[in-house]
SEPAVO-491493 format. One record per residue: residue number from 1; x, y, z of N, C-alpha, C in turn. Coordinates in Angstrom, 3 decimals. Example, Ala and Ser with C-alpha at 12.3 -4.5 7.8 and 13.67 -1.06 7.14 Angstrom:
// residues 2
     k      neast     nnorth        nup     caeast    canorth       caup      ceast     cnorth        cup
     1     13.190     -5.690      7.800     12.300     -4.500      7.800     13.200     -3.300      7.800
     2     12.850     -2.250      7.080     13.670     -1.060      7.140     12.900      0.030      7.870
***
This chain:
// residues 168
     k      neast     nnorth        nup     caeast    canorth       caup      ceast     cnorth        cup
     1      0.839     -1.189      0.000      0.000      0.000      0.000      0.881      1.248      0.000
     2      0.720      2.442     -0.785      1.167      3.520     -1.292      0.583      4.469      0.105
     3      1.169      5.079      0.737      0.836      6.527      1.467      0.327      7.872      0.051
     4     -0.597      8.250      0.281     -0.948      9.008     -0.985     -1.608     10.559      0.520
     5     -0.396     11.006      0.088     -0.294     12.454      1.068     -1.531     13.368      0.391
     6     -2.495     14.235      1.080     -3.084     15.231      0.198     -2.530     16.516      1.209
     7     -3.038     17.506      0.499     -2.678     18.913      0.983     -3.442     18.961      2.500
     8     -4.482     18.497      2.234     -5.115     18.585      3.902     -3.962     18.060      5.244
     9     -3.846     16.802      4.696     -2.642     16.414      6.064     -1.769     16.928      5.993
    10     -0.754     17.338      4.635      0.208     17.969      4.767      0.064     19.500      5.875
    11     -0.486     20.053      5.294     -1.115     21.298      6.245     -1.627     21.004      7.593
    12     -2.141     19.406      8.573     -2.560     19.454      9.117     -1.144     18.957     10.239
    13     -0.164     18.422      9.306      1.480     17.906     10.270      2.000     19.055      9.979
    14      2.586     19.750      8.870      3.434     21.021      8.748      2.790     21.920      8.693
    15      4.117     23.202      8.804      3.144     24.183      8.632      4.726     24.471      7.401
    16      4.362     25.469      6.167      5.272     26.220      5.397      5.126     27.486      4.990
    17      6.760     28.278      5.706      6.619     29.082      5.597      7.033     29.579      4.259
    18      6.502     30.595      3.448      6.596     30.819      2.039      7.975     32.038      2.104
    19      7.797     33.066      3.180      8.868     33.695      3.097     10.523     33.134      3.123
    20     10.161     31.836      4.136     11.869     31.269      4.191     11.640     29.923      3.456
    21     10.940     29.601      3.004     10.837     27.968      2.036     11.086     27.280      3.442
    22     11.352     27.223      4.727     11.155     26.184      6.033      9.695     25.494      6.266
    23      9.798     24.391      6.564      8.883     23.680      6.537      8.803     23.226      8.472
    24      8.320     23.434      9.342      7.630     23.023     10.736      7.003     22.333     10.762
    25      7.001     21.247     12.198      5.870     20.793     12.612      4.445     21.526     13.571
    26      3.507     20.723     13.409      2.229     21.274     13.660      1.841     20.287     14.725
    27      2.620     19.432     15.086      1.962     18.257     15.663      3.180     17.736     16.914
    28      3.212     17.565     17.794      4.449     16.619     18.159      4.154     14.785     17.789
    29      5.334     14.305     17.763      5.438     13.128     17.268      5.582     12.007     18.084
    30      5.046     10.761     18.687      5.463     10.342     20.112      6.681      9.981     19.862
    31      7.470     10.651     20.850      8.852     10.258     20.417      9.408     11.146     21.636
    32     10.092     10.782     22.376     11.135     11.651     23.466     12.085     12.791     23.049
    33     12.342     12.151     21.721     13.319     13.239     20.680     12.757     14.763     20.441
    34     14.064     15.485     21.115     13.647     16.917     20.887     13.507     17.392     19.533
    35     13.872     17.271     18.619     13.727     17.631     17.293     12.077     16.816     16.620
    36     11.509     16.605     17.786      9.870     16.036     16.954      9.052     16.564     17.874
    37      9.297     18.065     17.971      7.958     18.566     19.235      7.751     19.875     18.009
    38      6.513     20.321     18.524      5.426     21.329     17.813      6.549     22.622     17.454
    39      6.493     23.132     16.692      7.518     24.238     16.043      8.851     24.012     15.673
    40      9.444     23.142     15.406     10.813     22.381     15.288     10.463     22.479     13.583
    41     11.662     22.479     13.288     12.021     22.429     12.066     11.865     20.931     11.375
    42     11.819     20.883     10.377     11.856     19.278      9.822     12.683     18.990      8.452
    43     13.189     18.008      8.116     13.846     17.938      6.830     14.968     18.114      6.950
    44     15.840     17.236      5.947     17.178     16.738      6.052     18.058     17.209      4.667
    45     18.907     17.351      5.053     19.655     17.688      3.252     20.397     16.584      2.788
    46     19.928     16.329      1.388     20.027     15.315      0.779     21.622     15.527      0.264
    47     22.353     14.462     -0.118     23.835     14.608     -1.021     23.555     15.350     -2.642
    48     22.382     15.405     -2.995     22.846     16.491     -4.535     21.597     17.584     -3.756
    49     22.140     18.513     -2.767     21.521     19.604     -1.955     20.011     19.536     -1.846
    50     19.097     19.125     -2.138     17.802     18.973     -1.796     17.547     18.586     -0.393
    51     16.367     19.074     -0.013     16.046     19.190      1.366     14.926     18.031      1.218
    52     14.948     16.888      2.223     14.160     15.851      1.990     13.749     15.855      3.750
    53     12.015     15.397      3.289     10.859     15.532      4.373     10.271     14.000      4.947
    54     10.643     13.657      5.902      9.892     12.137      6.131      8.845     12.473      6.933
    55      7.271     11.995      6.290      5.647     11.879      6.631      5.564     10.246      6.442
    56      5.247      9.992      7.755      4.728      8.213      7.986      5.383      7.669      7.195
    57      6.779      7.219      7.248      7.555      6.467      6.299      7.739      7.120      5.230
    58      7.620      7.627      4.249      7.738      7.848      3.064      8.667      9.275      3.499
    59      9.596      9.515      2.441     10.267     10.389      2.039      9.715     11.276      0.885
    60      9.882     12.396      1.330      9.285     13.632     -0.316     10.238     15.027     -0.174
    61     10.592     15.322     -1.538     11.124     16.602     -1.375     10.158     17.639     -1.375
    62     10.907     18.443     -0.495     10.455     19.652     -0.004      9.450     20.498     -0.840
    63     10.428     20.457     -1.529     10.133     21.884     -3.325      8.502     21.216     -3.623
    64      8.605     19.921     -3.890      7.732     19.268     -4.384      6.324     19.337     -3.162
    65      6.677     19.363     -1.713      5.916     19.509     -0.763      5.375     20.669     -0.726
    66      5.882     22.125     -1.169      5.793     23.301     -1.327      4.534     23.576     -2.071
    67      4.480     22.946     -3.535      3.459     23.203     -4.228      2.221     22.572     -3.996
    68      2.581     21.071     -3.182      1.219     20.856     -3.012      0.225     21.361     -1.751
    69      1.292     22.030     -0.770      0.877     23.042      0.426      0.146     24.079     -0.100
    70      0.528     24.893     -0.815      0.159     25.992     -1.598     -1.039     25.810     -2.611
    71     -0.657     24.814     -3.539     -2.004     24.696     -4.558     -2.612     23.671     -4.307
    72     -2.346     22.969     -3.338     -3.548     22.178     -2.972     -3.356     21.227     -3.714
    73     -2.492     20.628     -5.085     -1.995     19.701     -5.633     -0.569     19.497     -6.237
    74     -0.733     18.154     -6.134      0.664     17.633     -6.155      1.351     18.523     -8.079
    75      2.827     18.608     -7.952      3.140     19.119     -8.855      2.716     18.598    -10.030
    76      2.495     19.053    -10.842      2.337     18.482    -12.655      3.431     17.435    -13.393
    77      4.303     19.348    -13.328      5.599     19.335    -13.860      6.617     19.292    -13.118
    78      7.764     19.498    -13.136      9.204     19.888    -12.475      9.434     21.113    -11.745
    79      9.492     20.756    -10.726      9.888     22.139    -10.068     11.147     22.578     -9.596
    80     11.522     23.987    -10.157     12.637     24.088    -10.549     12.857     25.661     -9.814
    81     14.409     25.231     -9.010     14.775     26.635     -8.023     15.026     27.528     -8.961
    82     14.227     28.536     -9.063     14.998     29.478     -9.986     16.519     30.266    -10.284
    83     16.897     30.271     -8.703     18.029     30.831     -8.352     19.607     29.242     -8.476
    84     18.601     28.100     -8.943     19.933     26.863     -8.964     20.301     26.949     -7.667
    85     19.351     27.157     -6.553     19.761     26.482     -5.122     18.741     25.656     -4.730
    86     19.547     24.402     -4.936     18.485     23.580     -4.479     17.838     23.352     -3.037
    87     18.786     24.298     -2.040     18.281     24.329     -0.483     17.243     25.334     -0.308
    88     17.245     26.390     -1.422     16.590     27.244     -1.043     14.564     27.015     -1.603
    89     13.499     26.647     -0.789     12.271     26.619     -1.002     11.390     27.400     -0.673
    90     12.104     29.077     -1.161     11.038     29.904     -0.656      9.903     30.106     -1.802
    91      9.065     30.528     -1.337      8.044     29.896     -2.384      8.362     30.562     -3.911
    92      9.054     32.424     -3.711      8.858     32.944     -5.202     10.126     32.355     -5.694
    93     10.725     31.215     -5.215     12.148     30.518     -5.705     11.939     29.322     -6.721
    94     10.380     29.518     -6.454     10.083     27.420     -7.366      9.362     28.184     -8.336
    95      9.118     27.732     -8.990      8.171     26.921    -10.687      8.064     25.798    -11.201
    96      7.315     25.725    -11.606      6.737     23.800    -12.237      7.080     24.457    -13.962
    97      7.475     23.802    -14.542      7.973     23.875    -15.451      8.287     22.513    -16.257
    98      8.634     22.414    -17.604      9.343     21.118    -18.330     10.431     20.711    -17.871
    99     10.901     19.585    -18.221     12.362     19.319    -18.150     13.158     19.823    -18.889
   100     13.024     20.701    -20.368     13.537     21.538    -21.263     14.101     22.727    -20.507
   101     12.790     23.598    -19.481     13.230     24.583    -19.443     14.006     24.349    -17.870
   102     13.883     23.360    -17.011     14.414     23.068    -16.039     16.033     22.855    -16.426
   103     16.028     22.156    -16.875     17.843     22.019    -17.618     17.957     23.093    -18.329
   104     17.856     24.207    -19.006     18.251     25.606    -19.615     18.949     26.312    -18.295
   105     17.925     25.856    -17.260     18.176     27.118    -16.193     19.533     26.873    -15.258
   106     20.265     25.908    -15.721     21.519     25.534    -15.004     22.108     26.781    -14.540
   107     23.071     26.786    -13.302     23.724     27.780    -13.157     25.364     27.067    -13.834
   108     25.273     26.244    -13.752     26.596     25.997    -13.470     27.231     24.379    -14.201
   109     28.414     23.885    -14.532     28.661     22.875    -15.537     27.912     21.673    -14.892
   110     27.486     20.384    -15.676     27.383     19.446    -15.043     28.678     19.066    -14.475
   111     27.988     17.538    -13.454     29.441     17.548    -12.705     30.774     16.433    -13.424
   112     29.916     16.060    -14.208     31.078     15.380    -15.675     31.546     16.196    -16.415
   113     31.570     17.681    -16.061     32.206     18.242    -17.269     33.937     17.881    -16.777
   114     34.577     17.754    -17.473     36.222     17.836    -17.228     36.629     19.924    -17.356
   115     36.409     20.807    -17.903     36.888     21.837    -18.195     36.246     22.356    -17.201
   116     35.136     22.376    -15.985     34.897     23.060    -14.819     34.268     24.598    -15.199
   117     34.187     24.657    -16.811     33.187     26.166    -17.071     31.913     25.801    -18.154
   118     30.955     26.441    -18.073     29.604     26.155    -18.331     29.627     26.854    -19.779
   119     29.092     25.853    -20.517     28.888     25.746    -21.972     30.437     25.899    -22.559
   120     31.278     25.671    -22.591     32.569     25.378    -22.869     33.596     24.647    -23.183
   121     34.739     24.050    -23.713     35.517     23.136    -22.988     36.742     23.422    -24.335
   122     37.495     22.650    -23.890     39.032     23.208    -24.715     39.749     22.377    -25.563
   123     39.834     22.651    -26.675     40.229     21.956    -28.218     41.837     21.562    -27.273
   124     42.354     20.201    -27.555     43.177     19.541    -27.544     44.365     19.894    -28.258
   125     44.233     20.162    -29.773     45.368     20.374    -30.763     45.745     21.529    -30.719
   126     44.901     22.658    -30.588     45.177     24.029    -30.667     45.258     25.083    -29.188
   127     44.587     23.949    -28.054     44.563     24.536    -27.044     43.702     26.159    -26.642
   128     43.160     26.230    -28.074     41.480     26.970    -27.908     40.250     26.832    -26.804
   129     39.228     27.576    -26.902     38.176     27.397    -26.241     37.428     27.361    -27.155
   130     36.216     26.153    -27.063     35.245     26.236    -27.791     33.716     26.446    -27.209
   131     32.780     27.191    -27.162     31.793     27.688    -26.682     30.677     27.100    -27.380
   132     29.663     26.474    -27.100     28.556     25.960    -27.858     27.547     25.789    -26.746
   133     26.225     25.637    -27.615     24.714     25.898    -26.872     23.978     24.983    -27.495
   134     23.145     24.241    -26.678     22.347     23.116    -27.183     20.689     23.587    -27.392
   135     20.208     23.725    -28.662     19.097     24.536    -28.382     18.112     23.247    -29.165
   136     16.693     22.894    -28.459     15.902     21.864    -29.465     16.807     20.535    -29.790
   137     17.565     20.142    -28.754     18.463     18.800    -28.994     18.846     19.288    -30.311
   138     19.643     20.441    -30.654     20.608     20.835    -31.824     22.047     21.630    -30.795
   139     23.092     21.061    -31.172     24.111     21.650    -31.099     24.663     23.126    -31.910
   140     24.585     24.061    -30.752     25.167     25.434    -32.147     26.427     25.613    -31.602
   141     27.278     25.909    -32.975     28.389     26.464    -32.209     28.072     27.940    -32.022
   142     29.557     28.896    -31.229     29.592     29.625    -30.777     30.582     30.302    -30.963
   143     31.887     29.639    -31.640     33.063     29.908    -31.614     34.146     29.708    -30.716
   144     35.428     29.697    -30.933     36.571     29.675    -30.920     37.564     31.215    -29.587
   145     37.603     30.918    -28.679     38.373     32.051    -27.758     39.627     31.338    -27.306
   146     40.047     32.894    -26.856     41.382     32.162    -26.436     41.464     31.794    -24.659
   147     40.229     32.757    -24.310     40.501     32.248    -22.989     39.144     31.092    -22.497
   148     39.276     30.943    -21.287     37.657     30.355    -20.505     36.483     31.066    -20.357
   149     36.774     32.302    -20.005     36.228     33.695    -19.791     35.513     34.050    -21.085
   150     36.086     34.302    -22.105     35.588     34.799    -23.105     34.645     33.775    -23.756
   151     34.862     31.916    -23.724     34.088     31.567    -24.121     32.965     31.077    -23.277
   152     33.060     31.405    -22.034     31.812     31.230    -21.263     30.761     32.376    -21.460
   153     31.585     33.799    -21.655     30.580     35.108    -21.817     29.661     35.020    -23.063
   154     30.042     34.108    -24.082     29.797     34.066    -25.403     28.569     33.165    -25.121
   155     28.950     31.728    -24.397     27.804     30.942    -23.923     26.532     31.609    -22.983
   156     26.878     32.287    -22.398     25.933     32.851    -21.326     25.322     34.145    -22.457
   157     25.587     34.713    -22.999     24.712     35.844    -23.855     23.937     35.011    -24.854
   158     24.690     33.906    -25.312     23.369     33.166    -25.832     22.382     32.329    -25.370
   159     22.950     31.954    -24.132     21.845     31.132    -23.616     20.955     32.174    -22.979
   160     20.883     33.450    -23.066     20.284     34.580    -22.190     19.413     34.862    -23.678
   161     19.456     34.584    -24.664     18.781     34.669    -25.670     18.000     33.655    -25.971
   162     18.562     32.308    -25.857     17.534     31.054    -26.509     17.090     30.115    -25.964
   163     17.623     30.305    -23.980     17.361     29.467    -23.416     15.679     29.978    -23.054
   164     14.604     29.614    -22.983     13.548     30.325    -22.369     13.573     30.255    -21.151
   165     13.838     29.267    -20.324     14.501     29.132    -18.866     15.441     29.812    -18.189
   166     16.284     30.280    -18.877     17.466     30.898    -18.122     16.986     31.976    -17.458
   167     17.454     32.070    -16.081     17.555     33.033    -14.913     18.996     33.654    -14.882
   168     19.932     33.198    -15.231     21.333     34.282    -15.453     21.287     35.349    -15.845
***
């Protein structure tokens, strides 16, 4: 059997606050443990920064707990920190969105990139920078710099143009 959370209980164990994205209890928990009495904070930070919430066994992220506090239903789409902090769940910080525009809004390289700068990485033979933007699963280039700098600025003015997601 599935725990199938609605906004009523959520609201009736937590309370969330929208100004700090913190999530409280509403309830104490039988438990001797000081961290499970009425106004205590709740939620744990996960290893890729997400803040994760345990209700009667089940685990849920926060972000995702956020919207269904607020609209009364569970997310659609993806909800996505606008600011690329994933600790931060204040409420004007989320949007439900695609996975298109959720990945546009990166701040920063994945963590397989080897070159450590975003939309970038460095020609082997010539020891160039090459700058490129992935728009509609199409690769564009961007050109050729000599430094990291210059071809990240090149990446970031275009992705400030074609990403529809981007917050940079």
């Amino acid at each position: 059997m599935t725990y199938e959370l609605t906004a009523a209980r959520l609201r009736e164990l937590l309370h969330y606050d929208r100004e700090t994205g913190i999530f409280t209890r509403r309830t104490d928990c039988p438990s001797n443990r000081r961290d499970r009495k009425i106004g205590m904070e709740v939620g744990s930070l996960m290893p890729l920064g997400y803040t994760e919430i345990g209700l009667a066994g089940v685990r849920f992220l926060a972000h995702r707990l956020a919207v269904l506090y607020v609209t009364g239903e569970w997310p659609a789409l993806q909800v996505d920190h606008i600011n690329g902090n994933r600790f931060d769940n204040r409420w004007n910080n989320l949007r439900q969105v695609d996975n298109t525009t959720n990945i546009e809004n990166r701040k920063g390289p994945n963590k397989n990139n080897r070159s450590g700068w975003l939309g970038c990485h460095r020609e082997k033979h010539n020891g160039k920078w090459i700058a490129q933007i992935t728009v509609m699963r199409k690769q564009i280039p961007l050109g050729r710099y000599s430094t990291p700098e210059e071809a990240q600025a090149a990446y970031i003015q275009a992705k400030r143009r074609l990403h529809k997601g981007c917050t940079l």
